[in-house]
N, CA, C and O atoms as a printed pandas DataFrame, in Angstrom:
     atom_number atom_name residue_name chain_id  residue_number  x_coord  y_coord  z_coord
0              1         N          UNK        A               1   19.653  206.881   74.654
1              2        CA          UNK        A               1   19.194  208.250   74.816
2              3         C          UNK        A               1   18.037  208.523   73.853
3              4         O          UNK        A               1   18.058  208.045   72.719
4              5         N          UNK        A               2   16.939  209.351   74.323
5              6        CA          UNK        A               2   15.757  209.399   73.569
6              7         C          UNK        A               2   16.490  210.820   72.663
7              8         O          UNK        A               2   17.369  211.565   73.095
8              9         N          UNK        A               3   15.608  210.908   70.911
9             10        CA          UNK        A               3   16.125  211.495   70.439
10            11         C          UNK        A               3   14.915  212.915   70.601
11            12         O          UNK        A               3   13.784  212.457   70.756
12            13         N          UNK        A               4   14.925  213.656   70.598
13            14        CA          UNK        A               4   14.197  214.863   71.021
14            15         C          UNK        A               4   14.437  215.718   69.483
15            16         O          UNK        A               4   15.395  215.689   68.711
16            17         N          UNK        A               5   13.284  216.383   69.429
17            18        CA          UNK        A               5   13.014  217.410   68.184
18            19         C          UNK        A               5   14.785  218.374   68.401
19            20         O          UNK        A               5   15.682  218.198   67.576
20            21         N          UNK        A               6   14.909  219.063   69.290
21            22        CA          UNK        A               6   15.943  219.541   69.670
22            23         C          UNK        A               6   17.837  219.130   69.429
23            24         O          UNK        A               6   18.776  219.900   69.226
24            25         N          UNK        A               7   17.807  217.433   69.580
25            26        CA          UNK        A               7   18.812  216.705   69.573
26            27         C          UNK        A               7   18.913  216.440   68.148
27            28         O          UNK        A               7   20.012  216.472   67.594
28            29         N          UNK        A               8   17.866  216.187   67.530
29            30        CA          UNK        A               8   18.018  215.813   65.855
30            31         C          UNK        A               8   18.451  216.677   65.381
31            32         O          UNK        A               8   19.538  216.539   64.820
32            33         N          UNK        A               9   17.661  218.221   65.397
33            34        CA          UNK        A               9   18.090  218.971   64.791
34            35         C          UNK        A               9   19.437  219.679   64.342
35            36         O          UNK        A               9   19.960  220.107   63.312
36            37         N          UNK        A              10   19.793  219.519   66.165
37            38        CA          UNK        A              10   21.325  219.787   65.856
38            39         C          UNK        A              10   22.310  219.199   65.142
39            40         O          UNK        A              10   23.339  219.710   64.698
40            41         N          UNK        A              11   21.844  217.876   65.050
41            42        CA          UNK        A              11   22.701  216.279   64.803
42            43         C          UNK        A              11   22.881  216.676   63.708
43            44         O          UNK        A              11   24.025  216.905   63.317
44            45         N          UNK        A              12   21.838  216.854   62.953
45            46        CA          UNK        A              12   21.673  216.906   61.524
46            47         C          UNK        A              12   22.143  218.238   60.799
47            48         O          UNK        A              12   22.736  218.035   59.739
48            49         N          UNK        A              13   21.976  219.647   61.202
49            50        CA          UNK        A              13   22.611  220.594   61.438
50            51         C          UNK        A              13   24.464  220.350   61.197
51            52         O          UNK        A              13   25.220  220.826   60.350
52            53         N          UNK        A              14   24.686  219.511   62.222
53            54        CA          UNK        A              14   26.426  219.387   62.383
54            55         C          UNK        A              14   26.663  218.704   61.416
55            56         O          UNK        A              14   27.762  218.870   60.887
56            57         N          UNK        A              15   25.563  217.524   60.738
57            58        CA          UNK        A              15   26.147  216.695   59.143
58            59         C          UNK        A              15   26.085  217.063   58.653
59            60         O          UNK        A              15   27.025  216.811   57.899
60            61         N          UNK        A              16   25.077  218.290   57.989
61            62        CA          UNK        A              16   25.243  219.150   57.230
62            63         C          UNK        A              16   26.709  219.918   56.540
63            64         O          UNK        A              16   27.172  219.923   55.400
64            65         N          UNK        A              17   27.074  220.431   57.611
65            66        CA          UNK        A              17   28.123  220.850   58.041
66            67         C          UNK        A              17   29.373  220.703   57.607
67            68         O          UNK        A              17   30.123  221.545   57.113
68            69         N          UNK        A              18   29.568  219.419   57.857
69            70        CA          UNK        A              18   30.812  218.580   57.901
70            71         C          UNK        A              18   30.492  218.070   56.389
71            72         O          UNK        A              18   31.385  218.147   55.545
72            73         N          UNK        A              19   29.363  217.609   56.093
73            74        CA          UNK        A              19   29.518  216.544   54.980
74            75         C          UNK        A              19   29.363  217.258   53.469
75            76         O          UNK        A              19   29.556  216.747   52.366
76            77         N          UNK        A              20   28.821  219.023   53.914
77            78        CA          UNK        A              20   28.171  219.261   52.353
78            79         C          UNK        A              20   28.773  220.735   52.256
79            80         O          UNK        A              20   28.541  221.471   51.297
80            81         N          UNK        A              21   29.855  221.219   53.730
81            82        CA          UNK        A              21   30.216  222.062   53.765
82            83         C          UNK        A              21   29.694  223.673   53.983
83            84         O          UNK        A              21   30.248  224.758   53.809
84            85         N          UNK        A              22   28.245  223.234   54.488
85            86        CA          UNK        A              22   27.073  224.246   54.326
86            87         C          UNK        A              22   27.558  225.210   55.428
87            88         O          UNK        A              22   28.470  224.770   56.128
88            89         N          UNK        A              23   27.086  226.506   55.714
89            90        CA          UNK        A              23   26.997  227.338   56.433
90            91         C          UNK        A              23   25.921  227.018   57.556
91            92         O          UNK        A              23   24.968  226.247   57.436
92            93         N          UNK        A              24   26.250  227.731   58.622
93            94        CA          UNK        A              24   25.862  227.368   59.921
94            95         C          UNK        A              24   24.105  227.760   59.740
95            96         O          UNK        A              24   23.101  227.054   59.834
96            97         N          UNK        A              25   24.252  228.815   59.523
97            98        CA          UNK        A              25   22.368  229.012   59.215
98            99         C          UNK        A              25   21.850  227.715   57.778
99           100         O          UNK        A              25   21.067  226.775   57.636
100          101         N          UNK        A              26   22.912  228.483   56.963
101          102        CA          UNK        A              26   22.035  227.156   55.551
102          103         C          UNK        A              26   21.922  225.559   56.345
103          104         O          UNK        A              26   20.868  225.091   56.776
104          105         N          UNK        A              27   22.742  225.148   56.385
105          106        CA          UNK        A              27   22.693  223.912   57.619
106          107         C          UNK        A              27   21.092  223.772   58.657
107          108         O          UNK        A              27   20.184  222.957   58.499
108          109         N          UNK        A              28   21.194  224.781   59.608
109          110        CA          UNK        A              28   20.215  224.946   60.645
110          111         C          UNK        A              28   19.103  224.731   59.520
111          112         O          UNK        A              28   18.589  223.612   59.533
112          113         N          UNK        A              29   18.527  225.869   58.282
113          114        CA          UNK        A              29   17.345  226.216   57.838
114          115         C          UNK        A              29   17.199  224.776   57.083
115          116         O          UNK        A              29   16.220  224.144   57.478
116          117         N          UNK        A              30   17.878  224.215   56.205
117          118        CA          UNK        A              30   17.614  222.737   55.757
118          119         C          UNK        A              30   17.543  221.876   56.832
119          120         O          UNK        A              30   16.370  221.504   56.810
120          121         N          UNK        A              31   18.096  221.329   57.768
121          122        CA          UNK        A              31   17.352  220.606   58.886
122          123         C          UNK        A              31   15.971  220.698   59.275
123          124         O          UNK        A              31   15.115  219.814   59.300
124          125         N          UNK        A              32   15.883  222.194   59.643
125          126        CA          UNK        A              32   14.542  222.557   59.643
126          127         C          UNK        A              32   13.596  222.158   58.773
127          128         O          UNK        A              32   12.725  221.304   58.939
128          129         N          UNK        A              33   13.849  222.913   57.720
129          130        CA          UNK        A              33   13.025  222.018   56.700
130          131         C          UNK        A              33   12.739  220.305   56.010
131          132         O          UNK        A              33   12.216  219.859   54.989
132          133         N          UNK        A              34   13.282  219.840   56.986
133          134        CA          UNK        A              34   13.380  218.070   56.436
134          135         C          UNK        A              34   12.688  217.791   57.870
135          136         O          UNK        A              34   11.706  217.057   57.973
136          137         N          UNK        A              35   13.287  218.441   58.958
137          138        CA          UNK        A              35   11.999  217.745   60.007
138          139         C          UNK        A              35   10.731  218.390   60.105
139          140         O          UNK        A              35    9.821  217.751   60.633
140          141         N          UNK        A              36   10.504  219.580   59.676
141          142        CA          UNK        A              36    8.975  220.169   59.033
142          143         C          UNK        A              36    8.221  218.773   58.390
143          144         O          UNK        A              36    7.212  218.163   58.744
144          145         N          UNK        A              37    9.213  218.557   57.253
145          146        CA          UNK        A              37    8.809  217.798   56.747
146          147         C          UNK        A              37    8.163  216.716   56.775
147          148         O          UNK        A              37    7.228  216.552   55.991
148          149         N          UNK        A              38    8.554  215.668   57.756
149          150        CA          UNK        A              38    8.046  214.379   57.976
150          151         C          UNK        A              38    7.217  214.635   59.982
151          152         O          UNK        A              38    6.566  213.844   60.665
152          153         N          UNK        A              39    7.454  215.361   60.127
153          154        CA          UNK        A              39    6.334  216.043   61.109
154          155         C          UNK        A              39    5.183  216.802   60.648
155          156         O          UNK        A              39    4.238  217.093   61.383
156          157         N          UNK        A              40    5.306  217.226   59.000
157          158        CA          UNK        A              40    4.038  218.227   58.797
158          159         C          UNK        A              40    3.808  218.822   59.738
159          160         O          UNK        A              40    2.796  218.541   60.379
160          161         N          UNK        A              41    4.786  220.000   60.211
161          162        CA          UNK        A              41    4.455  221.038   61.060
162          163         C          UNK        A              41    5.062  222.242   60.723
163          164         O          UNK        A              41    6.019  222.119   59.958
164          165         N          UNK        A              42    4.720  223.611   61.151
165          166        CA          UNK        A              42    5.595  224.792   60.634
166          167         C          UNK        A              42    6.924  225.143   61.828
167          168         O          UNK        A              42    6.948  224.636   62.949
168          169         N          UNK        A              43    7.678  225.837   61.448
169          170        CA          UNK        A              43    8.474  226.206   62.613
170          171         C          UNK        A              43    7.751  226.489   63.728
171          172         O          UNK        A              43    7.638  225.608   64.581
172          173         N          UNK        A              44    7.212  227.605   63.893
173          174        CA          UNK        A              44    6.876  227.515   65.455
174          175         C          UNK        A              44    6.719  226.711   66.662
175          176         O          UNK        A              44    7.066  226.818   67.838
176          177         N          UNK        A              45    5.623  225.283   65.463
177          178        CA          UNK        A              45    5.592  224.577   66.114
178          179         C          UNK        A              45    7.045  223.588   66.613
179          180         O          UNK        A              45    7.141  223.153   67.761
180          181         N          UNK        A              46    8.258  223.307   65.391
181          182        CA          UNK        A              46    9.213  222.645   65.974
182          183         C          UNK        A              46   10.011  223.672   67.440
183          184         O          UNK        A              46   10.825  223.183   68.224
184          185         N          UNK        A              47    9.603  224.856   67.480
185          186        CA          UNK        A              47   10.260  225.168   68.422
186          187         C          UNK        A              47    9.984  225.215   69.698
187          188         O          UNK        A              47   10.745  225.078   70.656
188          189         N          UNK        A              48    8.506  225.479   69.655
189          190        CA          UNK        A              48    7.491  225.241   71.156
190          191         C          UNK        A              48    7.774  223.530   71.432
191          192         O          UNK        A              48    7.645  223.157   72.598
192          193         N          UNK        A              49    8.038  222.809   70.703
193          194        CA          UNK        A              49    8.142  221.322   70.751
194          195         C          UNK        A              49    9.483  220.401   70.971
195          196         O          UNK        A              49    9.625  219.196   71.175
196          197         N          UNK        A              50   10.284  221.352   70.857
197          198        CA          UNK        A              50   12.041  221.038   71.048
198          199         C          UNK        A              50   12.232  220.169   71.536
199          200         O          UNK        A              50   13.062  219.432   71.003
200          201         N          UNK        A              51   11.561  219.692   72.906
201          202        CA          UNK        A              51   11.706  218.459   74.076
202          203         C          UNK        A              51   10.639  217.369   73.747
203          204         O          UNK        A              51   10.338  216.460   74.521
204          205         N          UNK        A              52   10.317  217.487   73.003
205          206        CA          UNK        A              52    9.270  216.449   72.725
206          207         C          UNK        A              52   10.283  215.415   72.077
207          208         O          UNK        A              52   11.151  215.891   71.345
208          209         N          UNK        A              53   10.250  214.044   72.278
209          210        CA          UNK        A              53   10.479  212.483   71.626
210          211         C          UNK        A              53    9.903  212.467   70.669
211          212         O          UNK        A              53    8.784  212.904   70.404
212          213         N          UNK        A              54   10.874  211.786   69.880
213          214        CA          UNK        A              54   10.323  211.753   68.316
214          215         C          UNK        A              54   10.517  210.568   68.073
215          216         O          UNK        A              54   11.666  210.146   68.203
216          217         N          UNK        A              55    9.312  209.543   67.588
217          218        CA          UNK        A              55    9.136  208.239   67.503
218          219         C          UNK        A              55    9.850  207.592   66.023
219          220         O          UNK        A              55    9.924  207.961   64.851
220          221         N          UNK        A              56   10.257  206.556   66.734
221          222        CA          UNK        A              56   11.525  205.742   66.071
222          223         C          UNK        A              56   10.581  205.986   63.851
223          224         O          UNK        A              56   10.946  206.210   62.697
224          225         N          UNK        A              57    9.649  205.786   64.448
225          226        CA          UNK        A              57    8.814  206.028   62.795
226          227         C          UNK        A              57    9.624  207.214   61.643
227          228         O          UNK        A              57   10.156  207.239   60.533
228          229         N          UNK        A              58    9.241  208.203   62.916
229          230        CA          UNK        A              58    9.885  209.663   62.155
230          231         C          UNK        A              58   11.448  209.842   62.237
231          232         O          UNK        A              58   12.179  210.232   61.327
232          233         N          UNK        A              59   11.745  209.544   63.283
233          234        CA          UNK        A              59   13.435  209.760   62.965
234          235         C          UNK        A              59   13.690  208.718   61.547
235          236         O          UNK        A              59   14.471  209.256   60.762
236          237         N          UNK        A              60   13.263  207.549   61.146
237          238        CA          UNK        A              60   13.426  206.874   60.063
238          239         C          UNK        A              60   13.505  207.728   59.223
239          240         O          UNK        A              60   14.525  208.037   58.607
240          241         N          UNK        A              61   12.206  208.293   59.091
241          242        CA          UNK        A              61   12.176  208.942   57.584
242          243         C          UNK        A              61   12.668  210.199   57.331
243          244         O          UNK        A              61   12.841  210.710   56.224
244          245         N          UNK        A              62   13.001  210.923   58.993
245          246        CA          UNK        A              62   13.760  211.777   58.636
246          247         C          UNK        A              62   15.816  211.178   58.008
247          248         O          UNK        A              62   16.594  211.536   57.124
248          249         N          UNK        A              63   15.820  210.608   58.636
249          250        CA          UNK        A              63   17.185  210.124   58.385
250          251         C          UNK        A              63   17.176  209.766   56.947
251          252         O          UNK        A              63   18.166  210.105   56.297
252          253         N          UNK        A              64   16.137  209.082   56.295
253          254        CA          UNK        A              64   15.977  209.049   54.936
254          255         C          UNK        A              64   16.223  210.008   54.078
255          256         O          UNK        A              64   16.901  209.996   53.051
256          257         N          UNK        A              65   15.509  210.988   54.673
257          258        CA          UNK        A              65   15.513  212.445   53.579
258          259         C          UNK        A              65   16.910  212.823   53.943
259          260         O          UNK        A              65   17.592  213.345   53.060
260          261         N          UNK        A              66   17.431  212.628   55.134
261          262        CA          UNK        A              66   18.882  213.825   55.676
262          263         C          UNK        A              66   19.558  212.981   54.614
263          264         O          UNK        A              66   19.873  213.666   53.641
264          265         N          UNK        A              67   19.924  211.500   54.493
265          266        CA          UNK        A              67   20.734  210.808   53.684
266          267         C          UNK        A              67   20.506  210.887   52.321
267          268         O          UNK        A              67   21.453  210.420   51.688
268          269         N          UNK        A              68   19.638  211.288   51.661
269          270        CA          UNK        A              68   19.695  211.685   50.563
270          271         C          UNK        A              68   20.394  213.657   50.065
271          272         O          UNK        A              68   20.945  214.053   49.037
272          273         N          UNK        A              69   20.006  214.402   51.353
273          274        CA          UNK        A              69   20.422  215.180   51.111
274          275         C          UNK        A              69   22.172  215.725   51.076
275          276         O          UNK        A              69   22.781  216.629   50.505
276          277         N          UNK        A              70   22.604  214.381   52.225
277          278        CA          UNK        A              70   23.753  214.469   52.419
278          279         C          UNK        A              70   24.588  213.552   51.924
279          280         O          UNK        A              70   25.511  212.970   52.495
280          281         N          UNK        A              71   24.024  213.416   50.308
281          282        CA          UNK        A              71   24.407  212.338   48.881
282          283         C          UNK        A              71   24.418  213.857   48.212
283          284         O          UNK        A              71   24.784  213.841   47.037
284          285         N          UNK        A              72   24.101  215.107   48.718
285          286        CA          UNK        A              72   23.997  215.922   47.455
286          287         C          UNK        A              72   22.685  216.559   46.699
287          288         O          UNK        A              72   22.581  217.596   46.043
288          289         N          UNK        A              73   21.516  215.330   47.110
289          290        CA          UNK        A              73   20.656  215.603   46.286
290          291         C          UNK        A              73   20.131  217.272   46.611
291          292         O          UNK        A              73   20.559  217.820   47.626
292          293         N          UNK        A              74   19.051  218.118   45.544
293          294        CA          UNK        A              74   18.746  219.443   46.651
294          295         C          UNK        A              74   17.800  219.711   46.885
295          296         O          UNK        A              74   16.937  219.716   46.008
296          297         N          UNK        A              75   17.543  220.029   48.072
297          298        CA          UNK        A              75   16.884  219.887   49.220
298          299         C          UNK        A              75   15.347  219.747   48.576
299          300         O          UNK        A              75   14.465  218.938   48.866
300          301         N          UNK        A              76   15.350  221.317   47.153
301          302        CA          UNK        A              76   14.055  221.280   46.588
302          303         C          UNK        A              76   13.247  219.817   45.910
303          304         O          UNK        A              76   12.028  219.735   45.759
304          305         N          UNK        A              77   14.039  218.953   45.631
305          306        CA          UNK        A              77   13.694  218.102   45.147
306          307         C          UNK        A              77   13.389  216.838   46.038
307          308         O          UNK        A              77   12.655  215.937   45.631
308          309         N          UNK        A              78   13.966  216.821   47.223
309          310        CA          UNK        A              78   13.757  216.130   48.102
310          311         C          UNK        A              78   12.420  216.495   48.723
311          312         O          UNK        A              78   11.498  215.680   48.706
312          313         N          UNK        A              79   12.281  217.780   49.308
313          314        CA          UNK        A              79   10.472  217.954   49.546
314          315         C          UNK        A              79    9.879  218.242   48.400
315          316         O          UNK        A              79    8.667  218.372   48.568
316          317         N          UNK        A              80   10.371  218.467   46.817
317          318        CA          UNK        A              80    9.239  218.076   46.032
318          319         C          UNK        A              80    8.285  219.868   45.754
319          320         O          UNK        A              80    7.282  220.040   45.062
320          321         N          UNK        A              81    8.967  220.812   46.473
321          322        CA          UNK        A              81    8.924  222.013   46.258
322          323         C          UNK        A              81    9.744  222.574   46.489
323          324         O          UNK        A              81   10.738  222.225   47.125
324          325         N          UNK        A              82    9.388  224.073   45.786
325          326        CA          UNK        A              82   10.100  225.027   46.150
326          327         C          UNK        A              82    9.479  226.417   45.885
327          328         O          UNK        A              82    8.853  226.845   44.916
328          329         N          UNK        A              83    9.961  227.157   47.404
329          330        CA          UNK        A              83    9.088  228.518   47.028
330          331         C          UNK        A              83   10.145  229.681   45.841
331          332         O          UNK        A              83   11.328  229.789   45.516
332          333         N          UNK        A              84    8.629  230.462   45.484
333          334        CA          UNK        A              84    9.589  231.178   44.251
334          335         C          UNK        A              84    8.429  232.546   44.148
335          336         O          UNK        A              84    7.272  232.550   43.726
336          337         N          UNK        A              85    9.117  233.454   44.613
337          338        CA          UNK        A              85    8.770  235.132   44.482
338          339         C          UNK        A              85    7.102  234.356   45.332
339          340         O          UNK        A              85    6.263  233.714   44.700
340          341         N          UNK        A              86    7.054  234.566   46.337
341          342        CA          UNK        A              86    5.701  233.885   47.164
342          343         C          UNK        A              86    5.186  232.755   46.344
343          344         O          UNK        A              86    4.324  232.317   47.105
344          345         N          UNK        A              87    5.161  232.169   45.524
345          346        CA          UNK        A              87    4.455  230.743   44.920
346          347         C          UNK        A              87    5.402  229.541   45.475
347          348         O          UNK        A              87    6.598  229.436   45.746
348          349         N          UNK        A              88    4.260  228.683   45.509
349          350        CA          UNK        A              88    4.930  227.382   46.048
350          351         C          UNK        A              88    5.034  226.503   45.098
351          352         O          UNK        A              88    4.187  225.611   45.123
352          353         N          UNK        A              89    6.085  226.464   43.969
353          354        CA          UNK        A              89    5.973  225.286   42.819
354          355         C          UNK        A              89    6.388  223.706   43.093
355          356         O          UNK        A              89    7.145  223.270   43.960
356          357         N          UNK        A              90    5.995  223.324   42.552
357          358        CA          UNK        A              90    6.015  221.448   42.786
358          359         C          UNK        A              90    7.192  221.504   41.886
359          360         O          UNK        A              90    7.040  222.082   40.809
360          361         N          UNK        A              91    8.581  220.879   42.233
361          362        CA          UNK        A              91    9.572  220.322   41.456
362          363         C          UNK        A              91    9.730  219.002   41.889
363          364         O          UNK        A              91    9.512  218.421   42.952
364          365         N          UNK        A              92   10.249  218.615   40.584
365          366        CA          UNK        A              92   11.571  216.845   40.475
366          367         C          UNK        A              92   12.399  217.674   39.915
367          368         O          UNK        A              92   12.569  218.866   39.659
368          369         N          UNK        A              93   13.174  215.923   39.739
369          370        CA          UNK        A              93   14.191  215.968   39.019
370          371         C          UNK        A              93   14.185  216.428   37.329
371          372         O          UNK        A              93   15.150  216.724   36.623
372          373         N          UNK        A              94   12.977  216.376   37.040
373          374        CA          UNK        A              94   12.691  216.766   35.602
374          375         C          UNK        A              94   12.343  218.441   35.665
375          376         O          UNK        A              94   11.835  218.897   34.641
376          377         N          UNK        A              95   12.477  218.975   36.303
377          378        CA          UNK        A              95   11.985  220.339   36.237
378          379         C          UNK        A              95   13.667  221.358   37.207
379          380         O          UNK        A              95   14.359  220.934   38.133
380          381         N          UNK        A              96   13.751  222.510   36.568
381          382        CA          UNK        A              96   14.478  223.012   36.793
382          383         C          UNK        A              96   14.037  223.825   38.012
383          384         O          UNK        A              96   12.917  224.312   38.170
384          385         N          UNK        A              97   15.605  223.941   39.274
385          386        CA          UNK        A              97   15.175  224.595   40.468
386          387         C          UNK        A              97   14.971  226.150   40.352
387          388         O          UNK        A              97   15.945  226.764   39.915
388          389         N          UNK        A              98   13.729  226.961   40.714
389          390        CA          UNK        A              98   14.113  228.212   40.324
390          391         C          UNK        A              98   15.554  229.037   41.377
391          392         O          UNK        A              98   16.233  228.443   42.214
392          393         N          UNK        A              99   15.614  229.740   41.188
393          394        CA          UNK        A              99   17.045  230.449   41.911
394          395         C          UNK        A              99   16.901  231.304   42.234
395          396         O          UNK        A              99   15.763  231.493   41.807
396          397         N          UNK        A             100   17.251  232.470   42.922
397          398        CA          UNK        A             100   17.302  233.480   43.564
398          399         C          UNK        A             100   17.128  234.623   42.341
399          400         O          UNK        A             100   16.256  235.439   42.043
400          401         N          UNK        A             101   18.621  234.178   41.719
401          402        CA          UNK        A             101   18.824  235.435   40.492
402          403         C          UNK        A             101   17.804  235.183   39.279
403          404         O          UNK        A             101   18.002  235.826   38.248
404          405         N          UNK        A             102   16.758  234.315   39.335
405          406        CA          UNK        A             102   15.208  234.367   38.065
406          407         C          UNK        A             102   14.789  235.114   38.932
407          408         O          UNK        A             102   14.315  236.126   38.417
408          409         N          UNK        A             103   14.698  235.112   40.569
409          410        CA          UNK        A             103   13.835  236.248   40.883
410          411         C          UNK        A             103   14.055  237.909   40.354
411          412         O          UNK        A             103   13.201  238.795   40.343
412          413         N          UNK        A             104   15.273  237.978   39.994
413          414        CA          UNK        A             104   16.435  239.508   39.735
414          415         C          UNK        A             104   15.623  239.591   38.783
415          416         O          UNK        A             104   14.885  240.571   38.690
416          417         N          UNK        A             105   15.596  238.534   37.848
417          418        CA          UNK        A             105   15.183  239.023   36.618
418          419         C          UNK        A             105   13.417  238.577   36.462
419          420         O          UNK        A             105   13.032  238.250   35.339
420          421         N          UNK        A             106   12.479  238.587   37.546
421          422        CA          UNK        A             106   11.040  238.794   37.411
422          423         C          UNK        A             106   10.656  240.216   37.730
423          424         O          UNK        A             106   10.029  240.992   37.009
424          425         N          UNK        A             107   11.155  240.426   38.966
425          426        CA          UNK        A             107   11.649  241.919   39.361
426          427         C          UNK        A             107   11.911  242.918   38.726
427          428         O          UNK        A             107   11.531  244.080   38.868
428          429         N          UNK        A             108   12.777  242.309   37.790
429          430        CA          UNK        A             108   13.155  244.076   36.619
430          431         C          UNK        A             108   11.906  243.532   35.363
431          432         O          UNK        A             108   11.186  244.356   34.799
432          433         N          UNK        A             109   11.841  242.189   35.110
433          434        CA          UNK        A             109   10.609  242.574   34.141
434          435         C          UNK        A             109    9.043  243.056   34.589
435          436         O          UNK        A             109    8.344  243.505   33.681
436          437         N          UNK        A             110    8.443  242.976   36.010
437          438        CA          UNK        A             110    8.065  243.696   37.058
438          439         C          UNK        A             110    7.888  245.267   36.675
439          440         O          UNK        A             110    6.780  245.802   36.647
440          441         N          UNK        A             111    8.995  245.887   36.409
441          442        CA          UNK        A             111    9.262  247.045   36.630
442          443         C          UNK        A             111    9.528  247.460   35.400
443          444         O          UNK        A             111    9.895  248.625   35.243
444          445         N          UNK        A             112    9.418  246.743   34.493
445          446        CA          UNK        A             112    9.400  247.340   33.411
446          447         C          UNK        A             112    7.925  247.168   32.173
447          448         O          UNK        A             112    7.884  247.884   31.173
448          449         N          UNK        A             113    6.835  246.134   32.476
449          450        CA          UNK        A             113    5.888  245.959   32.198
450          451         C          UNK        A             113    4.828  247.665   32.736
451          452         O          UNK        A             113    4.855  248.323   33.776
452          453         N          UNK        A             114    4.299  247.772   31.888
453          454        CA          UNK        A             114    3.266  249.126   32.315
454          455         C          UNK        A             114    2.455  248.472   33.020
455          456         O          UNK        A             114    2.072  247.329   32.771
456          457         N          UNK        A             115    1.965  249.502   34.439
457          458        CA          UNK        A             115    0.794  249.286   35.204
458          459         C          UNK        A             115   -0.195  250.231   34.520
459          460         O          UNK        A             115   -1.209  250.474   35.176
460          461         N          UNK        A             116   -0.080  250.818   33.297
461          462        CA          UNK        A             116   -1.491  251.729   33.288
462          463         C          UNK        A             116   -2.089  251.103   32.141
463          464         O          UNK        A             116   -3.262  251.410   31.925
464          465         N          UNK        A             117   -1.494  250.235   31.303
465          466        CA          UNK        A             117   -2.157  249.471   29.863
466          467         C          UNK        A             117   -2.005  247.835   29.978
467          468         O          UNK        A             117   -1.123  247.392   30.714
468          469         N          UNK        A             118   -2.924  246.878   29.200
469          470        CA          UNK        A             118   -3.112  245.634   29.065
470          471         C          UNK        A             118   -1.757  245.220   28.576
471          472         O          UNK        A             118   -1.142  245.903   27.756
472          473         N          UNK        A             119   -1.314  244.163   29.048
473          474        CA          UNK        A             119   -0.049  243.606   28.436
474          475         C          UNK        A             119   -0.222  241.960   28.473
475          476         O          UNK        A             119   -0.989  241.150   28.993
476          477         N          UNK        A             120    0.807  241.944   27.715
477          478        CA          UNK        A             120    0.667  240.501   27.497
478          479         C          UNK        A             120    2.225  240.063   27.648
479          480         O          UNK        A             120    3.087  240.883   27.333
480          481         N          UNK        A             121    2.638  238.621   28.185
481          482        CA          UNK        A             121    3.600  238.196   28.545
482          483         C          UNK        A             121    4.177  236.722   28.092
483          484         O          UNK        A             121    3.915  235.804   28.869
484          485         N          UNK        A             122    5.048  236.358   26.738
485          486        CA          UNK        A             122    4.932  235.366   26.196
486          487         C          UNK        A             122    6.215  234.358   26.901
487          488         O          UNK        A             122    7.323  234.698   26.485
488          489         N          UNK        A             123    6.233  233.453   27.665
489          490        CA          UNK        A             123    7.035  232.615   28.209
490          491         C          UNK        A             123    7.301  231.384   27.444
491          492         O          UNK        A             123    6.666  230.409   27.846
492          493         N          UNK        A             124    8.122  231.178   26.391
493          494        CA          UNK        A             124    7.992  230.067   25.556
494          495         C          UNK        A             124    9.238  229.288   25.942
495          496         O          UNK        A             124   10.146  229.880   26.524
496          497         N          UNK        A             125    9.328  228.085   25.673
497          498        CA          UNK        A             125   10.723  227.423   26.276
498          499         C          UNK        A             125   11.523  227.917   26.761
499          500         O          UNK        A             125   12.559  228.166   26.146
500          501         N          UNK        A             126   11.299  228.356   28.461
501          502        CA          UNK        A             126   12.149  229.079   29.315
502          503         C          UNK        A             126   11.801  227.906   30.363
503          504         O          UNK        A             126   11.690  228.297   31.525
504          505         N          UNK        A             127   11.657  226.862   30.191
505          506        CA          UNK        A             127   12.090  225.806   31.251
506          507         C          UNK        A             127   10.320  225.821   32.296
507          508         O          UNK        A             127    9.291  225.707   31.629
508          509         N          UNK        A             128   10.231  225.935   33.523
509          510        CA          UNK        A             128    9.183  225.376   33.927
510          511         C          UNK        A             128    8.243  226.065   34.163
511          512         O          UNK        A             128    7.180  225.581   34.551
512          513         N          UNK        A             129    8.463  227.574   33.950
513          514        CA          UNK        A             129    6.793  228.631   33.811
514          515         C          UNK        A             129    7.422  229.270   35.019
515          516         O          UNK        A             129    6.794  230.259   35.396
516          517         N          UNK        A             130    8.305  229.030   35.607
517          518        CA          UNK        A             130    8.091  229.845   37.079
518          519         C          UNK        A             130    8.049  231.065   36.959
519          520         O          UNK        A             130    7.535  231.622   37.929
520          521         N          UNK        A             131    8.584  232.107   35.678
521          522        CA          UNK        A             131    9.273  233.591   35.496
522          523         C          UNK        A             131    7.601  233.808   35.113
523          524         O          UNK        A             131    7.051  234.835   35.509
524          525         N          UNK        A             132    6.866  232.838   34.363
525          526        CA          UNK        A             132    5.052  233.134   33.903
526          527         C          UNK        A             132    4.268  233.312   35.121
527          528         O          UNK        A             132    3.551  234.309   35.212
528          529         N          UNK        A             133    4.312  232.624   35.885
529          530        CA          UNK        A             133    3.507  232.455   36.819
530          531         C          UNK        A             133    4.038  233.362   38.001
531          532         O          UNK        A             133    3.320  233.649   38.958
532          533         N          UNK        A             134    5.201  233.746   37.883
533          534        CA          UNK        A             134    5.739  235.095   38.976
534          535         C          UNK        A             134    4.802  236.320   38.450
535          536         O          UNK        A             134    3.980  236.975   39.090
536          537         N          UNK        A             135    5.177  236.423   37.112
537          538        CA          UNK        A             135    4.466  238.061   36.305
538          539         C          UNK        A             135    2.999  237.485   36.429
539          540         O          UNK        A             135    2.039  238.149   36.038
């Protein structure tokens, strides 16, 4: 059976699933993002493309990335980014993943910095700049 943009996704979707215990969307949106990945394409395009065959090349390397992810590894480090308050930062394994709740807290420092005077913002060993480069 030919494997189709459509058939992987799900495949991989259901290992998700089963193997890492993920939720049905978290599941779906990481699939997504690992065959983005080695297709270099955005969603739209995997979805206008669903029936399209996907050559034995790319299912490789997607299966590569799914098997590392479904060892655990996360996901950010597997594509090597991750988005954070709209920025797209480059992570490894040497750099910490940003999280949802650093966004909580760019947000209230956001809102608590004055918009009517010069300020200045000192980020000193707080791990990889992401809370600097948010403000």
């Amino acid at each position: 059976m030919t494997q189709t943009v459509r058939t992987t996704w799900a495949e991989a979707q259901h290992r998700l699933i089963k193997t890492l215990s993920l939720e049905g969307n978290e599941a779906k949106f990481e699939a997504q993002l690992l065959l983005q990945n080695v297709l270099n394409v955005n969603r739209a395009w995997l979805l206008a493309h669903e029936s399209d065959a996907l050559q034995d090349k790319i299912k490789a390397d997607f299966e590569s990335l799914l098997a590392r992810r479904l060892l655990g590894e996360p996901i950010a480090y597997i594509l090597g980014q991750r988005e954070f308050f709209g920025l797209n930062l480059i992570v490894t394994p040497d750099t910490l993943i940003p999280r949802p709740d650093t966004e909580t807290l760019v947000e209230t420092a956001l809102d608590k910095i004055p918009t009517d005077t010069p300020f200045t913002v000192l980020d000193l060993g707080t791990g990889t700049g992401a809370v600097a480069l948010a403000i």
